[in-house]
VEXZAFI-551483 format. One line per field, with one value per residue (C-alpha): residue in three letters; chain; x, y, z. Coordinates in steps of 0.02 Angstrom, whole numbers, plus 50000, padded with zeros to 5 digits. Example, Ala and Ser with C-alpha at 12.3 -4.5 7.8 and 13.67 -1.06 7.14 Angstrom:
REM residues 2
rest ALA,SER
kette A,A
X 50615,50684
Y 49775,49947
Z 50390,50357
This chain:
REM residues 91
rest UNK,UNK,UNK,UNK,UNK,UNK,UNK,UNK,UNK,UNK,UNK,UNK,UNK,UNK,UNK,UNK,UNK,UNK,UNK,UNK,UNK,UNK,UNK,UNK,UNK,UNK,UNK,UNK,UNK,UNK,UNK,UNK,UNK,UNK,UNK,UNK,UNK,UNK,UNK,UNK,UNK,UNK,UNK,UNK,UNK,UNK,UNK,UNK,UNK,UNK,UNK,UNK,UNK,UNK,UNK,UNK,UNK,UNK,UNK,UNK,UNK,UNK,UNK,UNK,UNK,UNK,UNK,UNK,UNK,UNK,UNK,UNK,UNK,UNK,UNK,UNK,UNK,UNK,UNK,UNK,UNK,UNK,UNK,UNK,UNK,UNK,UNK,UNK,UNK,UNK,UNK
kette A,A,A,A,A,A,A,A,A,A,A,A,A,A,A,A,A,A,A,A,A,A,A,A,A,A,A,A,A,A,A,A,A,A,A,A,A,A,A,A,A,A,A,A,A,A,A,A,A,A,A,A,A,A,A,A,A,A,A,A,A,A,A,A,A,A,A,A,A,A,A,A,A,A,A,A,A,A,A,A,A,A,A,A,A,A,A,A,A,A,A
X 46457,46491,46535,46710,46744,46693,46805,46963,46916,46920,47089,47169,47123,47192,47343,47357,47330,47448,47590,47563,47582,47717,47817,47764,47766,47935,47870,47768,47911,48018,47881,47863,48045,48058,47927,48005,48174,48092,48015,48161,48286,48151,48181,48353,48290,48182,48333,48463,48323,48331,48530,48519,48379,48496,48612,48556,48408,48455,48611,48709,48637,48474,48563,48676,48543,48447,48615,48638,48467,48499,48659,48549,48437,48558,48648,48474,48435,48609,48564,48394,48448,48586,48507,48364,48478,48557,48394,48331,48520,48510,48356
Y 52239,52149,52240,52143,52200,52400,52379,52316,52460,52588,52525,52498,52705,52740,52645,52743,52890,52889,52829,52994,53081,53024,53046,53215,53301,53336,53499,53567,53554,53643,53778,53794,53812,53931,54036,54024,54076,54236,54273,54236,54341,54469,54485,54528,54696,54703,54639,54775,54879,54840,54842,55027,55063,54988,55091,55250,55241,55118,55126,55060,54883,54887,54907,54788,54680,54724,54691,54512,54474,54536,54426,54291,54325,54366,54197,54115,54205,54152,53970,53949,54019,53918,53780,53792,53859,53672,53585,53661,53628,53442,53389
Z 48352,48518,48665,48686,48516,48534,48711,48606,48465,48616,48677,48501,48493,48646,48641,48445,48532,48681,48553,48437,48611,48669,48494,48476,48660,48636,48516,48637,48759,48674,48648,48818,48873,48734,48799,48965,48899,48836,48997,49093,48989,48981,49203,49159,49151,49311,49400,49325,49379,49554,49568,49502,49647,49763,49710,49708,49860,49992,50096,50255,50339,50217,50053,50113,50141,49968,49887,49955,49913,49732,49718,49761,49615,49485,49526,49526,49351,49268,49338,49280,49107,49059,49120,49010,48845,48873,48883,48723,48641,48715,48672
């Protein structure tokens, strides 16, 4: 076998390869953002968490302060979710 010809052999795999790849990555995608879901629905808690310490521990200018900073995440949190629930649905 000539070089030339184990070089085209090599690319003819490759190219076979990267085509199977491409096809298929979408399942491993959608693994991932599921996992990700999970994890991100499984915060919900850790953040319901920290509104009750907030609620019971810290007051005046620092629960103030704890509370905006809690907004931010549960707006963050109902952001990131959706958005991923509509990838999944979507692709």
């Amino acid at each position: 076998m000539s070089p030339n010809n184990l070089d085209q052999e090599t690319k003819s795999l490759f190219k076979e390869w990267l085509e199977k790849l491409q096809q298929e990555s979408w399942q491993l995608e959608l693994l991932i953002s599921g996992f990700a879901i999970f994890g991100i629905y499984s915060a919900r808690t850790l953040i319901a968490d920290l509104s009750f310490f907030r609620d019971n521990e810290l007051f005046g200018e620092i629960g103030t302060a704890f509370g905006i900073i809690i907004f931010i995440f549960k707006t963050g949190w109902l952001i990131f979710f959706l958005n991923l629930i509509i990838h999944v649905i979507l692709r």
